[in-house]
C-alpha positions in Angstrom: 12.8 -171.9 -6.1 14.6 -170.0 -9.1 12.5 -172.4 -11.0 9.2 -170.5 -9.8 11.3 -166.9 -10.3 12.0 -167.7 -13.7 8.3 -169.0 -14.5 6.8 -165.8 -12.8 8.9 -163.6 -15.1 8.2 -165.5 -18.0 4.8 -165.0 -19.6 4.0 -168.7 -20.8 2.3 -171.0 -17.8 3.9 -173.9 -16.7 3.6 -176.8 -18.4 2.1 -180.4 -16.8 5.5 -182.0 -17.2 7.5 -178.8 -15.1 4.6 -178.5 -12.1 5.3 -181.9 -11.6 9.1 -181.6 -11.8 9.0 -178.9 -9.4 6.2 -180.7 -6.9 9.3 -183.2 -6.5 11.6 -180.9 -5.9 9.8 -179.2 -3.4 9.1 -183.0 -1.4 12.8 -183.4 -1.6 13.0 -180.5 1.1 13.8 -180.6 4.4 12.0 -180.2 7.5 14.7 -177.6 8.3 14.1 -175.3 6.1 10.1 -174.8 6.6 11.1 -174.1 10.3 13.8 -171.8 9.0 10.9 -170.1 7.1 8.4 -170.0 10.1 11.1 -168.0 13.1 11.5 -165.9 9.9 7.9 -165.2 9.9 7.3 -165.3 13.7 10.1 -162.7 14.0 8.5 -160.1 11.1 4.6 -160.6 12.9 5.4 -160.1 16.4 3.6 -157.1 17.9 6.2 -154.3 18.3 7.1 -154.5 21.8 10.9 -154.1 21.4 13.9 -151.6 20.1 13.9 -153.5 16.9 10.2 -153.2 16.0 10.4 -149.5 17.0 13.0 -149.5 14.3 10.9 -150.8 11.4 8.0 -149.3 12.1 9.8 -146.1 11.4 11.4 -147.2 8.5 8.1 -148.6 6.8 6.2 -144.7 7.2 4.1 -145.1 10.6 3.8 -142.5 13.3 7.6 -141.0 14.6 8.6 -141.6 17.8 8.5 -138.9 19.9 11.9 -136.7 20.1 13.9 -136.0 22.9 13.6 -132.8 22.7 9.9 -132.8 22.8 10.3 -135.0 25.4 12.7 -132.6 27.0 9.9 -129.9 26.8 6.9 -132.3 27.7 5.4 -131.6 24.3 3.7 -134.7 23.4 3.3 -135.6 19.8 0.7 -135.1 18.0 1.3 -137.5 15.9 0.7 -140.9 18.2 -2.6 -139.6 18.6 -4.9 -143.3 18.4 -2.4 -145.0 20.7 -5.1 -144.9 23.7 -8.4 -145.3 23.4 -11.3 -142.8 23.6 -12.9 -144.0 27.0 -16.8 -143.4 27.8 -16.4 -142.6 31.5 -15.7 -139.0 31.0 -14.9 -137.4 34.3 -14.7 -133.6 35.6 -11.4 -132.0 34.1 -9.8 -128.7 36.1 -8.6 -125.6 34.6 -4.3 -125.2 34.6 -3.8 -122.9 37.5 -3.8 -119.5 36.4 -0.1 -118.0 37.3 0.0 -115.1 34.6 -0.6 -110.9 35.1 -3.8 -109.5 34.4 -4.6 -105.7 33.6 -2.4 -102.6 33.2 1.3 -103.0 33.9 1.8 -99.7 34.1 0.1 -96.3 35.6 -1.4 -94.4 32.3 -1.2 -90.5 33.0 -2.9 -87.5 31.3 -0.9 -87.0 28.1 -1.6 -82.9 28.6 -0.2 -83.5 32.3 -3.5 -82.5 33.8 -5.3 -83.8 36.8 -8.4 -86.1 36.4 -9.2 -89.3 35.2 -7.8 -90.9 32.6 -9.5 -90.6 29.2 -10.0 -93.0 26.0 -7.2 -90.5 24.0 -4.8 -91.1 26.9 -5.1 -94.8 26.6 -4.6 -94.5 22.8 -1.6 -92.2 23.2 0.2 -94.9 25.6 -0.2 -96.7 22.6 0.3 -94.6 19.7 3.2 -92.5 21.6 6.2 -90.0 20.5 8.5 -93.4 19.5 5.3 -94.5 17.0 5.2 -91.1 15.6 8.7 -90.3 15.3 8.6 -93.7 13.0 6.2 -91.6 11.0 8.0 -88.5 10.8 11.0 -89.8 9.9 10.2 -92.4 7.4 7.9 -90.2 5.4 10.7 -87.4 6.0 12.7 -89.6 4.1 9.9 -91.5 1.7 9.4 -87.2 0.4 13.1 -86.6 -0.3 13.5 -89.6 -2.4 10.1 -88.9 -3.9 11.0 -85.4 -4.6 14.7 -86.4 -5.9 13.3 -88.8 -8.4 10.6 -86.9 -10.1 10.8 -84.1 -12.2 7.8 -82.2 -10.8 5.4 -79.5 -12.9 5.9 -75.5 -12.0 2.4 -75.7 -10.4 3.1 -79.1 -8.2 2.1 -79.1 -4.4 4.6 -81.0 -3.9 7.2 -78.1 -4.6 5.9 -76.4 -1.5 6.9 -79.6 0.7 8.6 -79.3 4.2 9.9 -81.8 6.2 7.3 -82.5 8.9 7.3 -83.3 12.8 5.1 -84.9 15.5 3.5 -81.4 15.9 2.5 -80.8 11.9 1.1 -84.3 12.1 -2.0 -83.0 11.4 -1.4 -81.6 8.3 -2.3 -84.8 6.5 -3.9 -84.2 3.0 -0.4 -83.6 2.0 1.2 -86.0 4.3 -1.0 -89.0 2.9 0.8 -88.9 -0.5 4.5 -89.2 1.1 3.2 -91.2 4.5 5.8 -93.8 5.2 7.4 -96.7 7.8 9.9 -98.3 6.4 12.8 -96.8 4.4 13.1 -97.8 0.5 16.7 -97.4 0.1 17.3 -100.7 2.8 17.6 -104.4 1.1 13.8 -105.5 0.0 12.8 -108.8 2.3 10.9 -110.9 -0.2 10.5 -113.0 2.4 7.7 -111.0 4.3 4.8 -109.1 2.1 4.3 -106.7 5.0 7.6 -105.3 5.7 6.4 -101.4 4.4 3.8 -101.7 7.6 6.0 -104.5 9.6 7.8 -102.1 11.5 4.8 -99.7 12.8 2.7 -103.0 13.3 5.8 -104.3 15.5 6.1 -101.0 17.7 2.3 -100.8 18.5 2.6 -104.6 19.5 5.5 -103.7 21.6 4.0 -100.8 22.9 0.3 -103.0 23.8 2.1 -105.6 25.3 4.4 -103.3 27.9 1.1 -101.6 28.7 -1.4 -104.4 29.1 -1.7 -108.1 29.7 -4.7 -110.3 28.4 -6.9 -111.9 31.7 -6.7 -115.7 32.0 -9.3 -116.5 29.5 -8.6 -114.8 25.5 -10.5 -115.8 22.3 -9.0 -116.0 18.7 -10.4 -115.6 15.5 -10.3 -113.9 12.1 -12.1 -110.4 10.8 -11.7 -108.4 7.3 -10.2 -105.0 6.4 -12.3 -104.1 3.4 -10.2 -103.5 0.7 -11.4 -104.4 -3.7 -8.1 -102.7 -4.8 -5.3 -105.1 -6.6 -3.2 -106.8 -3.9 -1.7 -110.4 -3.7 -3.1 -111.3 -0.9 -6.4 -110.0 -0.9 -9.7 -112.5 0.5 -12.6 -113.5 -0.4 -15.0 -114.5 2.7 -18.6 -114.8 1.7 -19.4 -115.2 5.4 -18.2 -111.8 6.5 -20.2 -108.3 6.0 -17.2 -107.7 4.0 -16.5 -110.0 1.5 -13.3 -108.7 0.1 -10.4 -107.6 1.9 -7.4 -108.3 4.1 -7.5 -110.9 6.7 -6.8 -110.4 10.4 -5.9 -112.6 12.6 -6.6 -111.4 16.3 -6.6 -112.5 20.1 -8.9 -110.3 22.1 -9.9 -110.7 25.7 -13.7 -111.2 26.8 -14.3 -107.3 27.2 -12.7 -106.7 23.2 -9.7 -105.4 23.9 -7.1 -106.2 21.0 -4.1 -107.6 22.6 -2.3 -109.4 19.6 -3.1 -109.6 15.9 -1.1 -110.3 12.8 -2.1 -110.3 8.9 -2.6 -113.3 6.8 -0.4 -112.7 3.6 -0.6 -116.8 2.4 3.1 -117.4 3.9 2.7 -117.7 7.8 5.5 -119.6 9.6 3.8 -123.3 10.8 4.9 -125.5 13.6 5.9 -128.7 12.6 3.4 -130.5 14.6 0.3 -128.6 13.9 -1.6 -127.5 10.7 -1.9 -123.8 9.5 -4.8 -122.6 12.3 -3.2 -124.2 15.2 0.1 -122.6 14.2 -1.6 -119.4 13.8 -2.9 -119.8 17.4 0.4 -120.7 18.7 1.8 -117.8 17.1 -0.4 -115.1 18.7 -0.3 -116.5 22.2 3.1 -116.9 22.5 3.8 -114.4 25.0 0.5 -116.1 26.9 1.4 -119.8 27.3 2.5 -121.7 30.0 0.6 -119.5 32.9 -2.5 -121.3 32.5 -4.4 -119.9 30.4 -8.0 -120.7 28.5 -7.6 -120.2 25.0 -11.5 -119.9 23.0 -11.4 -120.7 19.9 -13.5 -121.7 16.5 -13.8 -124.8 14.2 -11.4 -123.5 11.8 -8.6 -123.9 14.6 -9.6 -126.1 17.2 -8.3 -129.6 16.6 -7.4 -132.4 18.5 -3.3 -131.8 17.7 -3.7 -128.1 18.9 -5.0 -129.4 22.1 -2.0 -132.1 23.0 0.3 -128.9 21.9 -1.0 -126.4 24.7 -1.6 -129.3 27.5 2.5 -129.3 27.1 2.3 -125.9 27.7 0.2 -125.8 30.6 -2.9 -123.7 28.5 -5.8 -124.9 27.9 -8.3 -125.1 24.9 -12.2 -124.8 24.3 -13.8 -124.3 21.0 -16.3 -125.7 18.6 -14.8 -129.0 16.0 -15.6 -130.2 13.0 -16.6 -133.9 12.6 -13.9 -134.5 10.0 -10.8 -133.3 12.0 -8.5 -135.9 12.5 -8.3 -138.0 15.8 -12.0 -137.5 16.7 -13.5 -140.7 17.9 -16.1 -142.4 15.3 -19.0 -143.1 17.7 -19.1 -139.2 18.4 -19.6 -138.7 15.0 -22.0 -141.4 13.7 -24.3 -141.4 17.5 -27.6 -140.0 15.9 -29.0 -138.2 19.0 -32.3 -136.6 20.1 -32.7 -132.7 21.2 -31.3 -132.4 24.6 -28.7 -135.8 24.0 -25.2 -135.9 24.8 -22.3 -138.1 24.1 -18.7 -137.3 24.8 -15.6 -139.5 25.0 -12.0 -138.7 26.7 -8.9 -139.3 26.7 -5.3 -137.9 27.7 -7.0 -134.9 29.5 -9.2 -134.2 26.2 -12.6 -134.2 26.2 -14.8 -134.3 22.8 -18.4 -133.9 23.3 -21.7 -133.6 20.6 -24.7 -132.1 21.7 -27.6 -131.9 20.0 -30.6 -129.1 19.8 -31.6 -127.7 16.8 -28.9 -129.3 15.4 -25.5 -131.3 16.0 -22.9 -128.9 18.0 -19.7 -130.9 18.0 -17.0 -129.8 21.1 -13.9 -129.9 22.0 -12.2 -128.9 25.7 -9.4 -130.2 27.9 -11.0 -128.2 31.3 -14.4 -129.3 30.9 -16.3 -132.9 31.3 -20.0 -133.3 29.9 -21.6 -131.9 33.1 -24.7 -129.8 32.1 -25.9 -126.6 33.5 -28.7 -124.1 34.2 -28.2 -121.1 31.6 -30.8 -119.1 33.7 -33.7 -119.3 31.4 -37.0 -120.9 30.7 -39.3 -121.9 27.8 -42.4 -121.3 26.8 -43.8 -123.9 29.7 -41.6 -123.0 32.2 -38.9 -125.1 32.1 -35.6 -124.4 33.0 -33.4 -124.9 29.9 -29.4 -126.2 30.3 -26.9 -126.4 28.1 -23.3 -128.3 28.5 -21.4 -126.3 30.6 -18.7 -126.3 28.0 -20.8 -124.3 25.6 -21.3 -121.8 28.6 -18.2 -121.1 28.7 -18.0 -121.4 24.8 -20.1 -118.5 24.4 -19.4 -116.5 26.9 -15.9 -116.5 26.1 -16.5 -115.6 21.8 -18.3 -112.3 22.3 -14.8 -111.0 22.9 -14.6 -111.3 19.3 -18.0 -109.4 18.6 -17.3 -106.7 20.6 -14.0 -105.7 19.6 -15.5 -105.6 15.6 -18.4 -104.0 17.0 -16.0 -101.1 18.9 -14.0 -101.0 15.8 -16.6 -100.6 13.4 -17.7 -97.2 15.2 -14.0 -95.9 14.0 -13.5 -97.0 10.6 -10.6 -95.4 8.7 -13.3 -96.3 5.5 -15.8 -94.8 7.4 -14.9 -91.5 8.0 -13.2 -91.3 4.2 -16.6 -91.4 2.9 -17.9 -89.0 5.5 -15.0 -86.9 4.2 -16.2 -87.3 0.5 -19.5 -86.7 1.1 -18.4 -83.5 2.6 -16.7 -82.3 -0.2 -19.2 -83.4 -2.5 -21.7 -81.6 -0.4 -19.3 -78.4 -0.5 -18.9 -78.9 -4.6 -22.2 -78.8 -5.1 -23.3 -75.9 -3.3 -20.5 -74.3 -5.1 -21.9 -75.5 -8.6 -25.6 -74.4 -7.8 -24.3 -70.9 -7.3 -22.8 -70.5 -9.9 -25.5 -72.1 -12.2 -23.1 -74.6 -13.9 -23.8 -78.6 -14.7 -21.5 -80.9 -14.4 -20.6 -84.5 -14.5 -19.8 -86.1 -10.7 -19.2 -89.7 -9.7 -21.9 -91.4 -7.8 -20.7 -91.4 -4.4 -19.3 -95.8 -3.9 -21.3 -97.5 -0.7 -19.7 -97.9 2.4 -17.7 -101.4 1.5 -16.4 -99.6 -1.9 -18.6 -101.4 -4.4 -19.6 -99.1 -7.4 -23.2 -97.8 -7.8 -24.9 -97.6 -11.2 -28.1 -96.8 -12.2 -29.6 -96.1 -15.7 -29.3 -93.3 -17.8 -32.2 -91.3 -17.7 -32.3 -90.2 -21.3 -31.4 -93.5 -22.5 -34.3 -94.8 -20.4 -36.7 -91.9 -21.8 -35.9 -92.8 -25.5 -36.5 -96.3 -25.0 -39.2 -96.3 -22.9 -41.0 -94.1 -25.8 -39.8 -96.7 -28.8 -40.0 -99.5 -27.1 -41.5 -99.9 -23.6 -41.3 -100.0 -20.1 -39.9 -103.7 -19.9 -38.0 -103.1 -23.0 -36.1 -99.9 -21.4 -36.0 -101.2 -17.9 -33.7 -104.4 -19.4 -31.8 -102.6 -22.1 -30.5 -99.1 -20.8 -27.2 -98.5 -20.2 -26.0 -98.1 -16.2 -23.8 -95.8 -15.3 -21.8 -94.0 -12.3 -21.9 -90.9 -13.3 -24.9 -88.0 -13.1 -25.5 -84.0 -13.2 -24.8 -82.9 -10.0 -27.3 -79.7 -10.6 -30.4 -82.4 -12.0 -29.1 -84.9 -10.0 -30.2 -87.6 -12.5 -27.6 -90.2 -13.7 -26.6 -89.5 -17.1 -24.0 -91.2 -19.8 -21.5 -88.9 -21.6 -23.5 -88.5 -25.3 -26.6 -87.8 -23.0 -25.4 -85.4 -21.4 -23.1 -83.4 -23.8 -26.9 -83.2 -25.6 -28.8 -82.4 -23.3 -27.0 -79.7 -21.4 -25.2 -77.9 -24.2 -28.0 -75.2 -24.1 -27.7 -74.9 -20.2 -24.2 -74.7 -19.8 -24.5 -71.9 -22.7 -27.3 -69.9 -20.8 
């Protein structure tokens, strides 16, 4: 055989006169050594049924054995996912018991000591109390002495008339904004976290939420935007959201919109070994939630099959919509072309994937549900009762929790009433430059999710429109974001400096 080596790593072929040397070579073999060769080969293509096989199949890069201590914690692994087949019968699955607390954990008083019921302020105040304030107080306390030690301010500064504040000058925020602070600077920088200037106020509000309330048996997770265009490393783009730039938010809510849990996505978010990125980030906010039995609603961008064997571990359960090309689903989920009103689902381990079909594909995923189908209460237009899987019943009516808490939100935006702040002053500016007869040059007020709004010069538009022509003008004036507050008409810097030198001068 080193013959045949020796001819392999040569690059000449053999010649007629050495293939038949080595042919009788080869017949001069004995029996003994073929039968050598085959238990070598029965030995290496036996199914793995024992320790050594376990061994090897490790070594050679298959799925890990499960650890002892996920064993230890009953945590299956996600990994040995296609070791038992997706069956067709697909029977009835039961929620976990629900063991957890529900409600307010503790009695919530007037904050002015009063009798009467309790108001929305008083709720926010168990939240926002003296502790979170005194953060405040004392942070930007310090944040205005280092500010004020550092700089070498001008005789007509505001800040020279600073005093250290207190949870009763709170208010006094135009000045406050500019030395607001949580953390201190002077302390070690952790380059580890990108949020450590807000960490500690975002940790005492948790804190604070947490010793206050606790989420119902049923919570939904997903993601919403702060709007925010400015320069920061971490900022998103979303083209599904309203608000297409910003910071992202992950939150858990329960199914009135209440905000139990929430963290922001800064590209760096610790991940559990045995799930991706989303599943982590749904570990992460329910951790304080699991094991009492819980139903956790969630979307495609987390629900996977991995997520699922995770929180069966730890007695929760999961429902939420699934893309086709997660890994683990079964095939003939995927490629079963189905009529309006069709179902298919396959189970297995407690996990239920299911596709329905009505205007289009709706792929599922639950470990509570089965493919049983029920009446949602309505009709068509010939009387018909229309059903649904009851899993998408659920779906649904578990996701508004999401909707509502943006859409309570969104009726106290910090954005909001900034520009309702700016408009006021604009409004008070203007007055104030009417009276007095003088034009001058404003910014045009931004639109609510901060994008800039320009529109053409209107003398630049005149001259052109008069030389050239409508279309002419209408393509090739200048836009800009500035106008005469007194004409109101938007107006470019040379354009205005010529046409209201004579009116500034009268």
């Amino acid at each position: 055989m080193a013959f045949f080596d020796w001819a392999m790593a040569s690059s000449r072929p053999l010649s007629d006169r050495e293939l038949q040397e080595e042919i009788d070579n080869m017949s001069d073999m004995n029996d003994s050594d073929f039968d050598s060769d085959d238990s070598i080969a029965d030995e290496t293509f036996t199914c793995n049924s024992g320790s050594e096989s376990d061994d090897s199949s490790d070594s050679n890069g298959s799925s890990p054995v499960a650890s002892d201590e996920d064993i230890a914690n009953n945590i299956p692994n996600p990994n040995n996912l296609d070791t038992i087949p997706w069956s067709s019968t697909v029977k009835m699955l039961q929620r976990h018991q629900f063991t957890g607390k529900s409600g307010l954990l503790k009695n919530i008083i007037r904050f002015d000591g009063s009798d009467g019921n309790v108001r929305p302020v008083d709720i926010f105040l168990s939240f926002i109390n003296n502790e979170v304030l005194e953060l405040m107080v004392q942070e930007t306390n310090r944040y205005a002495q280092q500010f004020l030690n550092n700089r070498q301010l001008r005789r007509s500064s505001r800040l020279r008339r600073w005093k250290n504040t207190d949870i009763s000058e709170m208010k006094r925020f135009a000045l406050l904004l500019k030395c607001w602070h949580f953390v201190d600077n002077n302390l070690h920088r952790d380059n580890e976290s990108r949020t450590y200037k807000v960490q500690p106020l975002i940790d005492m509000v948790l804190s604070n939420i947490r010793q206050t309330y606790c989420a119902g048996e049923i919570v939904v997770i997903d993601e919403t935007m702060i709007p925010f265009r400015g320069r920061l490393k971490f900022r998103q783009y979303n083209p599904s959201k309203s608000s297409k730039y910003g910071v992202k938010i992950y939150k858990l809510c329960t199914t009135k919109g209440f905000t139990y849990s929430f963290s922001i996505y800064c590209g760096d978010d610790p991940k559990i070994p045995e799930l991706d990125q989303p599943g982590s980030v749904v570990v992460n906010l329910a951790e304080g939630l699991l094991n009492e039995g819980r139903l956790i609603i969630t979307d495609n961008f987390y629900t996977s099959i991995p997520l699922a064997k995770y929180l069966l571990g730890r007695p929760t359960d999961l429902c939420g919509t699934l893309r086709k090309n997660r890994k683990g689903v079964p095939k003939e989920v995927v490629k079963t072309n189905l009529k309006k009103g069709d179902i298919i689902a396959r189970q297995r381990d407690n996990i239920t994937v299911l596709k329905w079909h009505d205007k289009r594909d709706v792929c599922m995923l639950s470990t509570c549900h089965g493919n049983d189908i029920a009446d949602t209460g309505r009709k068509n237009k010939e009387g018909v009762s229309v059903t649904k899987p009851k899993v998408i019943l659920d779906y649904n009516s578990g996701k508004q929790g999401i909707d509502v808490s943006d859409q309570l939100s969104s009726y106290y935006s910090p954005v909001q009433e900034i520009i309702e702040y700016l408009l006021e002053v604009a409004k008070t500016t203007t007055q104030t430059e009417a009276s007095t007869g003088e034009h001058f040059m404003s910014k045009i007020l931004r639109k609510d999710d901060g994008k800039i709004i320009r529109k053409r010069c209107h003398e630049c538009y005149r001259k052109n429109q008069s030389e050239h022509g409508t279309l002419f003008a209408t393509k090739k004036t200048k836009q800009v974001d500035t106008y005469c507050s007194i004409c109101n008409k938007p107006f470019c810097l040379s354009c205005f400096a010529v046409t209201h030198k004579n009116k500034n001068q009268n």
